[in-house]
N, C-alpha and C positions, 0 to 999 in steps of 0.2 A: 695944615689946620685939620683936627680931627674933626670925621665926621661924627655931627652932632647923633646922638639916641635918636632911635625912631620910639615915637607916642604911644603909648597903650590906651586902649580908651578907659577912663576914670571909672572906680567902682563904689566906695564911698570915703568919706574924708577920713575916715580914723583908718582904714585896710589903705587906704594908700600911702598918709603918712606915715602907718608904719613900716610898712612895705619899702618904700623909697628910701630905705637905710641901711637895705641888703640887694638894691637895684646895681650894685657895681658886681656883683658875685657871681652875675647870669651875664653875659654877654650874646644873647638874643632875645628881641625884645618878646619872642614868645612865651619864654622862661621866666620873663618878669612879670608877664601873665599869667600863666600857668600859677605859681607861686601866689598872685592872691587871690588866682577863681579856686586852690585847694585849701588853703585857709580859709576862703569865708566857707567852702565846707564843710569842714569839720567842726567851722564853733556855731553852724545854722542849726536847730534843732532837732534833735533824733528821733525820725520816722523809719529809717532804715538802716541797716548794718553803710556806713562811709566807705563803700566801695570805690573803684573810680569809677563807675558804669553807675551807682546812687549820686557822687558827685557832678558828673556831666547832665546829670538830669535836674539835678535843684538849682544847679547855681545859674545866672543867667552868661550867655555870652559862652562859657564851657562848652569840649569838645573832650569827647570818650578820649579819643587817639591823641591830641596835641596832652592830656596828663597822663595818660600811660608815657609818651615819649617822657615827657616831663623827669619821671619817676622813673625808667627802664636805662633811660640810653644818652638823656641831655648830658652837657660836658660843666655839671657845675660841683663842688665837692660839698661833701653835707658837714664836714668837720669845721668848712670855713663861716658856713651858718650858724654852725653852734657857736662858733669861738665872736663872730660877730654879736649873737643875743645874749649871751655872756657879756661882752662888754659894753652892751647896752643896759641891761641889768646893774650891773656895778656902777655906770654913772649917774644912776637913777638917785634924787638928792634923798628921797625920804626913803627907797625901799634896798636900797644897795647892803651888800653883805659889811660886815663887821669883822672883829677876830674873837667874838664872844658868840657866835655860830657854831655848829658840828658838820663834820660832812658825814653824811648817812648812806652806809655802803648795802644793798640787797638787791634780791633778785628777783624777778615775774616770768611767771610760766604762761601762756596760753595753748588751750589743745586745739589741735589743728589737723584735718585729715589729710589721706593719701601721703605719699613720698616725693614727689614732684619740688616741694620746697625742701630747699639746701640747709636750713637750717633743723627742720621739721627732723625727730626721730624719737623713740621710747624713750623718757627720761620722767623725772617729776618734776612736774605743774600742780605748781603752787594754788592756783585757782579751783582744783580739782582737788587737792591734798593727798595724790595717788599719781604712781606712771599710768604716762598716756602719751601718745603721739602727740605733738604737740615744741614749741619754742620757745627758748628761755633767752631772756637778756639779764645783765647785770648794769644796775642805774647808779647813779651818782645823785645823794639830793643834798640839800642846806638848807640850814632850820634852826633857828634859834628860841623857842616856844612862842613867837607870835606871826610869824609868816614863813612860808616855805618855797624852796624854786630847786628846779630840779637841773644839776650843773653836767650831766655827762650818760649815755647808755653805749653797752659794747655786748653785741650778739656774742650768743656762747654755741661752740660750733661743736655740736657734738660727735666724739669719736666715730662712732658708727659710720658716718658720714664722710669720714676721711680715710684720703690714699691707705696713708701707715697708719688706723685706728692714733693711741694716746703718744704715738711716738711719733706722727707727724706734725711737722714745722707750726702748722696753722694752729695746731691745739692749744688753748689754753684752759686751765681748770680756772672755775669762778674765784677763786680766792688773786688768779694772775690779774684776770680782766680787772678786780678791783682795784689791785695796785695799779695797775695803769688809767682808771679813774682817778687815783688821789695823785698821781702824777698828773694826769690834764688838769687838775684844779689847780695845782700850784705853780704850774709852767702859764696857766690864765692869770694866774695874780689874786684869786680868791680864796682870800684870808679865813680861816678858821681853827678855832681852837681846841677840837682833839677830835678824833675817828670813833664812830658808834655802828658796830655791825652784829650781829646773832650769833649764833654757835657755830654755820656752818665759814666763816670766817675768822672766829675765834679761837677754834682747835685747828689752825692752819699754821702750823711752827713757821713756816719759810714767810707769810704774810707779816706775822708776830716780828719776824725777825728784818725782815723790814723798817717796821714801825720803827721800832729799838733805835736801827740805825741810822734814821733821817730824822729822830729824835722828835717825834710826832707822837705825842698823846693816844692814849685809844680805851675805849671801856667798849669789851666784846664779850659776849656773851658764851657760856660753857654748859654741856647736858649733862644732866645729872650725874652719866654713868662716865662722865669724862675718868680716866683712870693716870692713875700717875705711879711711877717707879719708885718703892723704897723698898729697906731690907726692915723684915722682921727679925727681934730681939728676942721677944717671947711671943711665940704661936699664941700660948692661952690670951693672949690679949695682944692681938695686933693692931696694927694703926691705921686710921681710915685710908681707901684709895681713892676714894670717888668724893667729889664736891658734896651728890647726896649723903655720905655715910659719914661728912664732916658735918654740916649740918645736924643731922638727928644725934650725932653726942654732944652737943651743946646744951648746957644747962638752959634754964627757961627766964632766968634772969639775965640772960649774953643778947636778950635781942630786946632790942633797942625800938618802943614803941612808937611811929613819925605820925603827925596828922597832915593831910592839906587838904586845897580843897580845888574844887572845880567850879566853873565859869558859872554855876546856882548855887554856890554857896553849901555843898554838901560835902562830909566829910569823906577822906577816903585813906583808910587806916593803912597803913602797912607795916611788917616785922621785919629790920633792917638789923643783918648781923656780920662780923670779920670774920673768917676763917682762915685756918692756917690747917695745912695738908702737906705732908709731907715739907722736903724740901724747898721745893719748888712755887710756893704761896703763901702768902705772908703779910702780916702789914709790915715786917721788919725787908722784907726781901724786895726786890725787884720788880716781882708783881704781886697786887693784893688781888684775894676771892673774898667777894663781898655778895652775900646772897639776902635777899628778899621775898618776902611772904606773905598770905594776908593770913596765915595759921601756922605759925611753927609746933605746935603741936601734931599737926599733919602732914603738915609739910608734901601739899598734893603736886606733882608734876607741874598741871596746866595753872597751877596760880605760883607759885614756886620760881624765883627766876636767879640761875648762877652767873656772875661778873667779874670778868677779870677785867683791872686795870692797867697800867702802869705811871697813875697818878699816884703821889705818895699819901701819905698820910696826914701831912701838914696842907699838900695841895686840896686835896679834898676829903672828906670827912664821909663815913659808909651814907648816908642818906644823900649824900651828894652828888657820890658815884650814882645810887639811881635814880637819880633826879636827870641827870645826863644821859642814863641811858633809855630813859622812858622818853627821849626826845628822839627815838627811832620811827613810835607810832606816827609821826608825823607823815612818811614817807605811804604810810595806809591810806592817809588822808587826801594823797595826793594821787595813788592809783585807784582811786573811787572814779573822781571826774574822768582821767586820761580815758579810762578802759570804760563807762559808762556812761558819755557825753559824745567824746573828741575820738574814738572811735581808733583807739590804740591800736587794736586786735581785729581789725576791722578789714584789713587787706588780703586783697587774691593774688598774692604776689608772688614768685618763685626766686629770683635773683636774692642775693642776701644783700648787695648795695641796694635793691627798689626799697627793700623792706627796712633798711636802716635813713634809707632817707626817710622815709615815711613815719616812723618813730621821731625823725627829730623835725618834722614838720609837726608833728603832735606836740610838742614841746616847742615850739616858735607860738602855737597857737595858745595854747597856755600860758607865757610867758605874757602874750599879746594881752590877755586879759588882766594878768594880774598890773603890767605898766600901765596899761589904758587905761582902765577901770580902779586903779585905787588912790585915792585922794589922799596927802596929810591931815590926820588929828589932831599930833601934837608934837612937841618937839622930842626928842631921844632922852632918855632917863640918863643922867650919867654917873648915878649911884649904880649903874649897872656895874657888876662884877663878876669873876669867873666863874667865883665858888658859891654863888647864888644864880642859877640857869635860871632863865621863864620857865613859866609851868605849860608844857603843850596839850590844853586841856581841850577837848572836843571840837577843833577849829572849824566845825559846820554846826554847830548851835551857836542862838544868838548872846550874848553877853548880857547877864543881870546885873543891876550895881549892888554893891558888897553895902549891906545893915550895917552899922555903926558895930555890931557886938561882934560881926565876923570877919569884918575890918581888922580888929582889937585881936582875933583869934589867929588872921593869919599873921599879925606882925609880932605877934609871942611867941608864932612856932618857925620863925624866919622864913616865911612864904610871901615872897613879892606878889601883890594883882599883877594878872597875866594883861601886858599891853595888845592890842590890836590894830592892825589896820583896818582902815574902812572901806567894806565891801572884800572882807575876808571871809573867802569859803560860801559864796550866797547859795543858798537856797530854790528851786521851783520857780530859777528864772526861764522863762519865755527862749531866751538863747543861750546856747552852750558855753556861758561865762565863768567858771568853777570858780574862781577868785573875784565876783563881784562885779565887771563891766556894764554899763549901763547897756541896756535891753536895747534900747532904739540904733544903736550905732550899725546896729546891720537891719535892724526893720524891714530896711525898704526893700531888702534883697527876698525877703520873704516869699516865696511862691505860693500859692495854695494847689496844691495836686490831690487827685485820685488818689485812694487807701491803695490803691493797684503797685506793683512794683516799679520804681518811675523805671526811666530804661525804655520799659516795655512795651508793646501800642494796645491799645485796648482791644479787646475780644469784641466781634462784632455780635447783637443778642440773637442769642437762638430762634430762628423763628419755630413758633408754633405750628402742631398739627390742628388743620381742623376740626371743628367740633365733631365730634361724629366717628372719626374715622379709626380706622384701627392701627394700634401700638405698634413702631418700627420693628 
């Protein structure tokens, strides 16, 4: 007869019920501690950087050393936690993935001092827009324009860092890491309907070629100065090399005026055109470049955006491609909370497993909120279609309902109203719920502390000199 679990003592009903559904994955009962005194950490409200030495001090019943163990050295795997809220996610009746979703491939930098952490070295960080010491991961999200959940992260270990620099075993360049994202998504069972990533994944031939071969959709992004192989005919007039220099020969009647709108009902124009480049891009060929602008007269950089597909033509239509591919901002929407709630970047950690568990503990906590806290609306539209994506419009503003005349305006320029879930993205709540959980469910856990660093003991007050006497 096995022996029975030993008890933890109860923390609150929604952290336990959720909890109790990854209680098989720790086999000591410390660990099945540890796991909800660090979650109700990270979603209690942010007074301090979510250290562990910040978390043993807010949460009640927490011990500095029983979560460092937790995080450092316990014998539990962080991949089986994922693949567990994963498939808690997917059973979910109203919020589970579809195959009319994208998986959304990119990457987050944080700077980070000293040398001491394994992954930490001179690279760019993204949050900086410049090199800096500092760690980069590459994330997996899915997103359909009216809710998002983020399915997979794999630390990027950089060269510097290793034995043999870029020819050792351990190395992978981010465009690897990704593939092995869309691999964990489909070896999970979550279904989606094509790959949406930026230019630094875009211009990556061997990731490209991938796609091709597992026959997996993708609309990725290319820079302007992307350049491509042909032979000149005549010097005096040679043929564009660059997506930009296809662009600006385009007459002014080639682009294609779109309107839509967002979640107040205001327009927002853009210039939607095909281009063909050399051999290699095409609507006729294998892949199409479809680019976007809110001035093709200027055709500026920063508002400017180039798109390869290998959706054809009949599949989707140039405004459709970026309708799909504007379903990336999504993944923005979602390192807002992580990194300034839930305390993503938040670790004093040196190991690269402490620090990747702790990433997908940020992401069990996030998930926690978006299952706990989102309730059904209404049932699933099933006019829903491929070649019509939701529109991912500002998913932390609150939802206006559409006048009767802009009603009228989106169903003339074939713009479905974007659906939402309730308690999508909230707002200035009280607790660290970035997807809407109701405020009370951790209330009671509430502490009230000194502005002092918790951790710390307080300073005892100086005493005074007496009146009179003279300065030390």
């Amino acid at each position: 007869m096995p022996t029975p679990r030993k008890a933890i003592p109860p923390t609150t009903e929604a952290i336990d019920q959720f909890c109790s559904q990854f209680d098989d994955l720790f086999c000591r009962s410390e660990e099945r501690e540890a796991v909800r005194q660090y979650l109700i950490g990270l979603l209690l409200p942010r007074e301090h950087n979510k250290t562990i030495v910040e978390l043993a001090a807010i949460v009640p019943g927490a011990r500095r050393q029983a979560l460092h163990h937790f995080l450092h050295d316990a014998p539990w795997d962080a991949e089986a936690l994922n693949a567990r809220r994963l498939a808690l996610w997917q059973a979910h009746p109203w919020l589970g993935p579809h195959p009319h979703g994208v998986l959304i491939l990119d990457e987050t930098g944080d700077p980070k001092r000293g040398s001491r952490i394994v992954l930490a070295a001179q690279q760019y960080v993204g949050k900086l827009g410049h090199v800096a010491n500092g760690v980069v991961a590459v994330t997996s999200h899915w997103a359909d324009g009216t809710r998002h959940v983020p399915v997979g992260v794999k630390p990027y270990r950089p060269a510097s860092r290793l034995a043999k620099g870029r020819k050792d075993p351990a190395f992978h360049t981010k465009p690897d890491l990704a593939w092995q994202l869309i691999e964990d998504a489909r070896a999970a069972g979550i279904p989606f309907h094509l790959v949406v990533a930026d230019s630094v994944y875009g211009e990556h031939a061997q990731l490209e070629g991938r796609l091709f071969a597992a026959q997996i959709p993708y609309v990725m992004g290319l820079k302007p100065s992307h350049g491509t192989w042909q032979e000149v005919e005549d010097e005096a007039h040679p043929p564009a090399f660059t997506p930009a220099e296809a662009a600006q020969r385009l007459p002014r009647e080639a682009w294609q005026r779109t309107v839509r709108y967002d979640t107040h009902g205001q327009e927002l124009v853009r210039y939607i055109a095909e281009l063909e480049l050399g051999t290699s891009y095409g609507p006729t060929r294998g892949v199409r470049l479809v680019a976007a602008t809110l001035d093709p007269a200027k055709l500026k950089p920063e508002s400017t955006w180039y798109l390869a597909t290998s959706l054809s033509v009949e599949q989707a239509r140039p405004e459709v491609v970026y309708e799909w591919y504007r379903l990336r901002d999504w993944i923005e929407h979602f390192y807002q909370p992580v990194k300034h709630e839930l305390g993503w970047a938040d670790y004093q950690l040196r190991p690269e497993q402490a620090i990747v568990r702790h990433w997908q503990l940020v992401l069990l906590a996030y998930t926690f909120s978006l299952l706990v806290g989102a309730l059904p609306t209404a049932e699933p539209d099933p006019s829903r279609t491929a070649d019509q994506p939701d529109q991912p419009d500002q998913p932390d503003q609150p939802d206006q309902p559409d006048q009767p005349d802009q009603a009228e305006k989106k169903r003339e320029h074939g713009v479905q109203p974007t659906r939402r879930v309730a308690g999508d993205a909230a707002s200035g709540a009280g607790v660290a719920l970035p997807v809407g959980s109701l405020a009370d469910l951790l209330a009671t856990l509430v502490e009230q502390r000194p502005t002092a660093r918790a951790g710390r003991a307080p300073r005892p007050p100086r005493p005074r000199a007496p009146a009179g006497s003279a300065p030390a």
